[in-house]
ZADREN-138049 format. One record per residue (C-alpha): residue number from 0; x, z negated, y. Coordinates in nm, 3 decimals. Layout:
<nodes>
+-----+---------+---------+---------+
| num |      xx |      zz |      yy |
+-----+---------+---------+---------+
| NUM |       X |       Z |       Y |
...
+-----+---------+---------+---------+
</nodes>
This chain:
<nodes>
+-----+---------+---------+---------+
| num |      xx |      zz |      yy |
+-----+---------+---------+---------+
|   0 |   0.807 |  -1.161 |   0.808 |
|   1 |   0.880 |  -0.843 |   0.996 |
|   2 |   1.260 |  -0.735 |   1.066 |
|   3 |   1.304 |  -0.469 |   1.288 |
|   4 |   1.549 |  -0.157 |   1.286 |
|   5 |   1.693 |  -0.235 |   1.572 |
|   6 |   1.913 |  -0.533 |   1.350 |
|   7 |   2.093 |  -0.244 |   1.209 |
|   8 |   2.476 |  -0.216 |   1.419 |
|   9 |   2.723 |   0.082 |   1.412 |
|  10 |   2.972 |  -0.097 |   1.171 |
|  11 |   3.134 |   0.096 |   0.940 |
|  12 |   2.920 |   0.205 |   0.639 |
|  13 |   3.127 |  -0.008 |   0.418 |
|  14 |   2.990 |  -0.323 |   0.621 |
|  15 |   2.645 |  -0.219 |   0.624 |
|  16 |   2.471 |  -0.438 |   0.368 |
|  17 |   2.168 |  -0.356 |   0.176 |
|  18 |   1.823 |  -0.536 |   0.115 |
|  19 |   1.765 |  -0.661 |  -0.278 |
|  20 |   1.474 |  -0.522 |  -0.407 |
|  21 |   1.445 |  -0.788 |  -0.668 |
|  22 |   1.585 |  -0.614 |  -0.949 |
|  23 |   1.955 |  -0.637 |  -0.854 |
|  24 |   1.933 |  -0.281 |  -0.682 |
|  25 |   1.882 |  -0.178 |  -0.300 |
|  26 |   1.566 |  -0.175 |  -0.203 |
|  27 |   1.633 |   0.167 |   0.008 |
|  28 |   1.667 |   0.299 |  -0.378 |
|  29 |   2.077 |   0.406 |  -0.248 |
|  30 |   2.354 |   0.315 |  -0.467 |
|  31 |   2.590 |   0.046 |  -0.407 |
|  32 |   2.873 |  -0.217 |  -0.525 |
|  33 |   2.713 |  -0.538 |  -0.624 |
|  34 |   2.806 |  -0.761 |  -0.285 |
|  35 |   2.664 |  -0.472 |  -0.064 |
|  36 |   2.309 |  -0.620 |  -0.068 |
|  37 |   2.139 |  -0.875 |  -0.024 |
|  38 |   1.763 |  -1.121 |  -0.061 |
|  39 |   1.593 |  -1.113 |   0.237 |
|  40 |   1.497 |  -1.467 |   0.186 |
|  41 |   1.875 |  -1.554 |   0.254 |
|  42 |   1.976 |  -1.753 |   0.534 |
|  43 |   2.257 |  -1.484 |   0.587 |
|  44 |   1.998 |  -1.223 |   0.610 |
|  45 |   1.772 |  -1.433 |   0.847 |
|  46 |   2.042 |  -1.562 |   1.066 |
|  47 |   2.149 |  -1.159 |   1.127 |
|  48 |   2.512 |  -1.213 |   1.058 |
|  49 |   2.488 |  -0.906 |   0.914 |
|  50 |   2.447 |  -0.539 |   0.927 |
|  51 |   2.131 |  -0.422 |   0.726 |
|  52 |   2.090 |  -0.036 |   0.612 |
|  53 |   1.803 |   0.178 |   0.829 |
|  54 |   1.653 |   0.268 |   0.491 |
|  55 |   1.644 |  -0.076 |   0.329 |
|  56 |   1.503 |  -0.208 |   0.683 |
|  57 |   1.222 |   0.085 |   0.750 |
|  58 |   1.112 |   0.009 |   0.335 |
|  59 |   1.122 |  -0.358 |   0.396 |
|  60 |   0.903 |  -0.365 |   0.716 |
|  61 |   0.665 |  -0.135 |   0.543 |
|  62 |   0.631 |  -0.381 |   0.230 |
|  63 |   0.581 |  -0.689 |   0.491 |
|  64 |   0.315 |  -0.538 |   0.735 |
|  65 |  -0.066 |  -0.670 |   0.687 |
|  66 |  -0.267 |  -0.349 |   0.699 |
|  67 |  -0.613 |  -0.237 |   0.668 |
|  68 |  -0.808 |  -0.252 |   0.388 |
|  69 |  -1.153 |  -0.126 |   0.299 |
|  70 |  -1.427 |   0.015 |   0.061 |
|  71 |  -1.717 |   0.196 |   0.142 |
|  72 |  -1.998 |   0.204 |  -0.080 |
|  73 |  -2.077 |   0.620 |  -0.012 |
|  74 |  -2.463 |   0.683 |  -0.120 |
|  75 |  -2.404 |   1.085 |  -0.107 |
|  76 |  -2.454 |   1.305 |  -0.418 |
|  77 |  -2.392 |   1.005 |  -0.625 |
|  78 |  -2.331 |   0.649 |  -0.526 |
|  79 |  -1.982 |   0.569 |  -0.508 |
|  80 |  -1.736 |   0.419 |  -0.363 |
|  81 |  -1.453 |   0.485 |  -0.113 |
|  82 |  -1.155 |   0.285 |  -0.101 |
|  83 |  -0.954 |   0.324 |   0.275 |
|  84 |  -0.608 |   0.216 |   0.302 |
|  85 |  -0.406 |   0.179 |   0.598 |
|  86 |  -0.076 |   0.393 |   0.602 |
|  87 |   0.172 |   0.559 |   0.819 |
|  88 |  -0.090 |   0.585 |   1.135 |
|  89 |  -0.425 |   0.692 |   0.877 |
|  90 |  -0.675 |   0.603 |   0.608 |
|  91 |  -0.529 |   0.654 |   0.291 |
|  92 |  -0.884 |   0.761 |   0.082 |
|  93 |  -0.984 |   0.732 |  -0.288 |
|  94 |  -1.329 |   0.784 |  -0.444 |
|  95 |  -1.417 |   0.528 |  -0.709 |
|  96 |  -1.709 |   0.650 |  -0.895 |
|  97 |  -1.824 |   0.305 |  -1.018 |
|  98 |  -1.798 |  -0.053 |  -0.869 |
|  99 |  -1.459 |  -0.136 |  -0.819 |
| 100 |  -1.305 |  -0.379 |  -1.056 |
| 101 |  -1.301 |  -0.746 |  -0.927 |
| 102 |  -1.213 |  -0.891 |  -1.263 |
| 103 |  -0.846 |  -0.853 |  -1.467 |
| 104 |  -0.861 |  -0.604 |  -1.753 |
| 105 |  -1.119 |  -0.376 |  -1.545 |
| 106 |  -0.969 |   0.005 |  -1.465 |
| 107 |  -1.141 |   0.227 |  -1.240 |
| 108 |  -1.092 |   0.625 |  -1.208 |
| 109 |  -1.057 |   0.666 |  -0.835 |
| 110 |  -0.957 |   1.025 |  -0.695 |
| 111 |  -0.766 |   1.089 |  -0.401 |
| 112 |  -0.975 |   1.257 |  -0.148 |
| 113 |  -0.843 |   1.348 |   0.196 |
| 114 |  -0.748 |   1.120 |   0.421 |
| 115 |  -0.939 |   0.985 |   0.729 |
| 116 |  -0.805 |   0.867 |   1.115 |
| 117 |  -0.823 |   0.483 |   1.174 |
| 118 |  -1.097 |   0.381 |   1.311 |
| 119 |  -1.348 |   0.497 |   1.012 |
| 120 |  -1.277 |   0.201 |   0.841 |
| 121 |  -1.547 |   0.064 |   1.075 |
| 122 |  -1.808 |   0.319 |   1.021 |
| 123 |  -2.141 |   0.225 |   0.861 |
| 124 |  -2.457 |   0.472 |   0.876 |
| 125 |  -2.594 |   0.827 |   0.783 |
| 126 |  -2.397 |   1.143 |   0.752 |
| 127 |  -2.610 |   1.423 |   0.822 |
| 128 |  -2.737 |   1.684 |   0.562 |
| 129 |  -2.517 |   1.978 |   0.574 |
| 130 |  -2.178 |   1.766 |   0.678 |
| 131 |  -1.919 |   1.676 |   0.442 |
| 132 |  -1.991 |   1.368 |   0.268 |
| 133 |  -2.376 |   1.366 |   0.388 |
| 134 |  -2.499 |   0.989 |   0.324 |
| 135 |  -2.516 |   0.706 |   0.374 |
| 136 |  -2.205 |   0.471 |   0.426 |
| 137 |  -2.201 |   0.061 |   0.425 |
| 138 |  -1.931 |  -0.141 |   0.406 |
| 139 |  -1.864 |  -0.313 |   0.034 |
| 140 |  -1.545 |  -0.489 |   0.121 |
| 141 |  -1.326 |  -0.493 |   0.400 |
| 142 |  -0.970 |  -0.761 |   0.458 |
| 143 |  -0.613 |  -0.683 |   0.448 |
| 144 |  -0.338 |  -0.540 |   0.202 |
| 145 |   0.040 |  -0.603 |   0.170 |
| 146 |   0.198 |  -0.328 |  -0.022 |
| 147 |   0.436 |  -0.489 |  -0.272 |
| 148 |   0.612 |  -0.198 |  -0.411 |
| 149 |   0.556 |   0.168 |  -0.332 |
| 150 |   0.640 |   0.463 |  -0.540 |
| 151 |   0.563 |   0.836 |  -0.541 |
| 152 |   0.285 |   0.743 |  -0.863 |
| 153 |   0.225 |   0.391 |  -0.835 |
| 154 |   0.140 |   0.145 |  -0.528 |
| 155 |   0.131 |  -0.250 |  -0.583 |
| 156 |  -0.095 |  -0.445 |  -0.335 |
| 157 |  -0.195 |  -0.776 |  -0.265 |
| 158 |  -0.538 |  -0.742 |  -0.118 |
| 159 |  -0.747 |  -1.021 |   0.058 |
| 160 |  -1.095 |  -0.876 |   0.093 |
| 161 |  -1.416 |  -1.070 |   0.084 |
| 162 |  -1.477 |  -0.966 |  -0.249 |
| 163 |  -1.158 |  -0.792 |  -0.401 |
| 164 |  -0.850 |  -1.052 |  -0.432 |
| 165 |  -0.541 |  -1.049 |  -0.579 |
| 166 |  -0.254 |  -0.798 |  -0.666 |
| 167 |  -0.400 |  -0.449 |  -0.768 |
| 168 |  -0.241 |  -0.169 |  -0.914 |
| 169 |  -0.280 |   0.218 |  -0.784 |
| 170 |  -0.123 |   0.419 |  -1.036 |
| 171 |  -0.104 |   0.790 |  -1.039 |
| 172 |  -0.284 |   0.960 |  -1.404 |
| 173 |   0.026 |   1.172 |  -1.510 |
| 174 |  -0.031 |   1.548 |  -1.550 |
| 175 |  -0.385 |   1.526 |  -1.327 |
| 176 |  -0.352 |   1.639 |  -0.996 |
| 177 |  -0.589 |   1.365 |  -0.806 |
| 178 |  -0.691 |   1.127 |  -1.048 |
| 179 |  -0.539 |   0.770 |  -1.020 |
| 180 |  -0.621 |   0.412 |  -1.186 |
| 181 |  -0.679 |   0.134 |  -1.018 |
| 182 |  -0.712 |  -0.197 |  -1.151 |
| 183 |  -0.621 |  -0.578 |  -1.061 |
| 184 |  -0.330 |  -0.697 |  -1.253 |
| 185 |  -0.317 |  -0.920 |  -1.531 |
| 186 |  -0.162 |  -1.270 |  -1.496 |
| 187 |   0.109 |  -1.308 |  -1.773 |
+-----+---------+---------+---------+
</nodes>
């Protein structure tokens, strides 16, 4: 469900309310006294009695929004993989040097490459010799993601590919400048 900013009014900020995150906390990361937020899955919050924080609101829409989703099996160099995610208006793009994990328990090195305009999530064929990333390029999976929860080093997903499904995990190796892990995560 998508709420947009425009259910934010110019009431005082002390009747501005914010959006939990889950944890007991505003999901805009602000502080706040304890009745100043509240669940989104409230009839309070979906009946818009109420005035919701920009912040909370712009975070929230972001977590609801299906977006693209997509890896690329990349026969360049090397085979690999490239994994394409849909964010802020571009391809968010990792490299996955081995077959990305469809099982629980399964990590993957992927590095963070440079990201691509929309559109190239649809690209299959041959990059010339003498062009960046000369090879060819198939899709290996293609669907939708939800991000979950989104942090400067770590980005939760559900993804509903053909053949990735689930909630994954993107988390950023500390102290290594490009290198993340992603992996599906484990049912407790």
């Amino acid at each position: 469900m998508v709420y947009s900013v425009s259910r934010y009014t110019s009431a005082s900020r002390s009747n501005i309310r914010h959006i939990d995150n889950g944890k007991g906390r505003p999901l805009c990361g602000g502080t706040g006294k304890e009745r100043s937020w509240v669940r989104a899955d409230t009839e309070e919050y979906k009946n818009c009695n109420i005035s919701i924080c920009k912040k909370c609101l712009k975070k929230y829409d972001i977590l609801q929004t299906d977006r693209i989703y997509v890896i690329q099996e990349h026969n360049a160099t090397r085979l690999h993989y490239d994994l394409r995610l849909e964010f802020e208006g571009e391809l968010l793009s990792f490299a996955i040097p081995k077959e990305p994990p469809t099982k629980e328990g399964v990590k993957r090195l992927v590095i963070r490459t440079r990201n691509h305009k929309l559109g190239y999530e649809k690209f299959e064929g041959t990059i010339p010799d003498g062009v960046y990333g000369a090879g060819t390029v198939k899709t290996w999976d293609r669907g939708t993601y939800q991000i979950i929860e989104k942090t400067p080093i770590q980005i939760i997903m559900q993804i509903n590919g053909e053949k990735l499904k689930g909630r994954y995990i993107l988390k950023k190796w500390l102290g290594r400048k490009k290198d993340w892990l992603f992996y599906k995560e484990e049912k407790e």
